[in-house]
Structures are given as C-alpha cells and as structure tokens.
C-alpha positions as CSV (number, residue, x, y, z in Angstrom):
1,X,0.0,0.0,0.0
2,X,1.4,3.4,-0.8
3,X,0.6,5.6,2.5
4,X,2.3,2.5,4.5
5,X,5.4,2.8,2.0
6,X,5.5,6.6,2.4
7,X,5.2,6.4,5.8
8,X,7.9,4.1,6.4
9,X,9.8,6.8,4.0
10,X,9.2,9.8,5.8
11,X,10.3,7.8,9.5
12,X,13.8,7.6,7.1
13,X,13.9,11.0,6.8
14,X,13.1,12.2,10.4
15,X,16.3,9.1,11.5
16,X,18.3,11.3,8.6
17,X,17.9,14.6,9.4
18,X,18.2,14.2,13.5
19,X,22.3,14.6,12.5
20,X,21.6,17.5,9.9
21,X,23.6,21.0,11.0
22,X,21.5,22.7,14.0
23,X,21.8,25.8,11.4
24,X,20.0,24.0,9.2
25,X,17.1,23.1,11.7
26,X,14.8,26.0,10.2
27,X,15.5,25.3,6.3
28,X,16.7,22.3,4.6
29,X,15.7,19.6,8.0
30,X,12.2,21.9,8.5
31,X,11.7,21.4,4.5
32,X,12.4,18.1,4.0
33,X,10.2,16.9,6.6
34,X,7.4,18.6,5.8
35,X,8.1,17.7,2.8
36,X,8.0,14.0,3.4
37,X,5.3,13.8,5.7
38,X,2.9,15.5,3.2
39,X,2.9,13.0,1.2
40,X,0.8,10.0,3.8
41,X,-0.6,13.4,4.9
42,X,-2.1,14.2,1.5
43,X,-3.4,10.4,1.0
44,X,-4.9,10.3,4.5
45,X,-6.6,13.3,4.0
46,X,-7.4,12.3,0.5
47,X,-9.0,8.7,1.7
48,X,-11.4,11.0,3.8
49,X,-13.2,13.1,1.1
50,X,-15.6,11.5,-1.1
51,X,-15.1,10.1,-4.3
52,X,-11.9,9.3,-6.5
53,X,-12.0,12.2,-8.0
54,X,-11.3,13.9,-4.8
55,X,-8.4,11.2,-3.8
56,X,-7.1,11.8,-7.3
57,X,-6.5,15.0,-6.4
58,X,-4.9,14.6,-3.2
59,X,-2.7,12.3,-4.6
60,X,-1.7,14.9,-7.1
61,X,-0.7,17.0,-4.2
62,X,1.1,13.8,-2.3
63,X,3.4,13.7,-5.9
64,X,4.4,17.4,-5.9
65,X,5.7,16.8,-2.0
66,X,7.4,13.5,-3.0
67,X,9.0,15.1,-5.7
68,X,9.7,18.1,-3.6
69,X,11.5,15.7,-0.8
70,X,13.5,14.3,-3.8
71,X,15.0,17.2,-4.8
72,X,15.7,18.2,-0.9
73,X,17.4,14.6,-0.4
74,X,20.0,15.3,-3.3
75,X,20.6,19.1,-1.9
76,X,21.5,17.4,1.3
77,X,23.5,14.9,-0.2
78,X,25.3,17.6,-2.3
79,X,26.1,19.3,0.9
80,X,27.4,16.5,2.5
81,X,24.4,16.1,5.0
82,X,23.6,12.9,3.7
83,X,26.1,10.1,2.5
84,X,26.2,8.3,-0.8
85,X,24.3,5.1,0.7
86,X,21.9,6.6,3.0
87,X,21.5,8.7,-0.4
88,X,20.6,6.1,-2.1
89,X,18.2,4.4,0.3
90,X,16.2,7.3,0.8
91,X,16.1,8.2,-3.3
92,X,15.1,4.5,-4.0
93,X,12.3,4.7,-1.4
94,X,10.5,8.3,-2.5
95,X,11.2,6.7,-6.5
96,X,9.0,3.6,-5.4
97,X,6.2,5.7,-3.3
98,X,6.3,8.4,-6.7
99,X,5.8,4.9,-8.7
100,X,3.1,3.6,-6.8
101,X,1.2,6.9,-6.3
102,X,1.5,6.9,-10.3
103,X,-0.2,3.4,-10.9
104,X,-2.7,4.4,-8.2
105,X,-3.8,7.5,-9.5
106,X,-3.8,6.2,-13.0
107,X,-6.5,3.5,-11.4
108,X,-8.5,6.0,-9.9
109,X,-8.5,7.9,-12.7
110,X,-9.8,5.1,-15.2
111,X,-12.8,3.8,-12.4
C-alpha cells in the first residue's frame, strides 16, 4: 500500500535529518520533513473526502511533495548532509512511493 510505503519513508527522513547542522534546523531539516510527511498526509486526507475524484487529487498533491523531498534529499547529499548510501536508500524509497502513487492514480482515474 502506498501511505504504508510513504510512511515508512518519511520515519527515514526524520532518522536522517536528526544529524543535519542545527543551522540547518529551520531550512533544509524543517523542509524536507514537511516535505515528506505530506505525502501520507495528503493520502490520508485524501482517503477521507468523497469520491476518487477527490483522492485523485490529493494524490496529485502527495506527488508534488514527493517530488519536492527528492530534490531536498539530493541538496543534502550535495552538501554533505547525507552520505552516498543513506543517499541512495532514501532516493530508492521516494522513486517507489512516486511509482506507486502513479499506478494508483492512473487506477482512480480510469474507475
């Protein structure tokens, strides 16, 4: 299930960013959270309204975080707040939630 995925993704990124610069607290760690924990935020809420036409757009939303917390992860890589595996893991996990919020939308949008 996608929220489960995503929220198993953004639990990464609060592990990750506990060791991120304490000048950082307020930009890149605040972002990339919030970030991240849109996304199951956006489903749950999306799961709660009626219709899939509704959900479809909520999951629309959920994309635009994931691929927000995407681009954040490879800014903290690039600044060395993040290294090459943990990189990896993370980027491999918001891919696969971005994948599956694709198939699911796709199905919501053919019902």
């Amino acid at each position: 299930m996608v929220w489960e995925k995503a929220h198993a993704f953004v639990l990464q990124v609060y592990r990750h960013t506990k060791t991120f610069p304490k000048d950082e607290l307020y930009g890149l760690t605040s972002q990339l959270r919030r970030s991240a924990a849109s996304i199951p935020t956006n489903l749950a809420e999306g799961c709660g309204r009626r219709g899939d036409k509704e959900l479809s757009r909520f999951c629309d939303i959920a994309m635009g975080s994931a691929s927000e917390a995407e681009y954040q992860i490879l800014l903290a890589h690039d600044l060395g707040y993040i290294d090459d595996q943990n990189y990896r893991q993370l980027d491999d996990q918001v891919s696969e939630v971005k994948k599956m919020l694709n198939s699911f939308t796709q199905k919501l949008r053919s019902n």
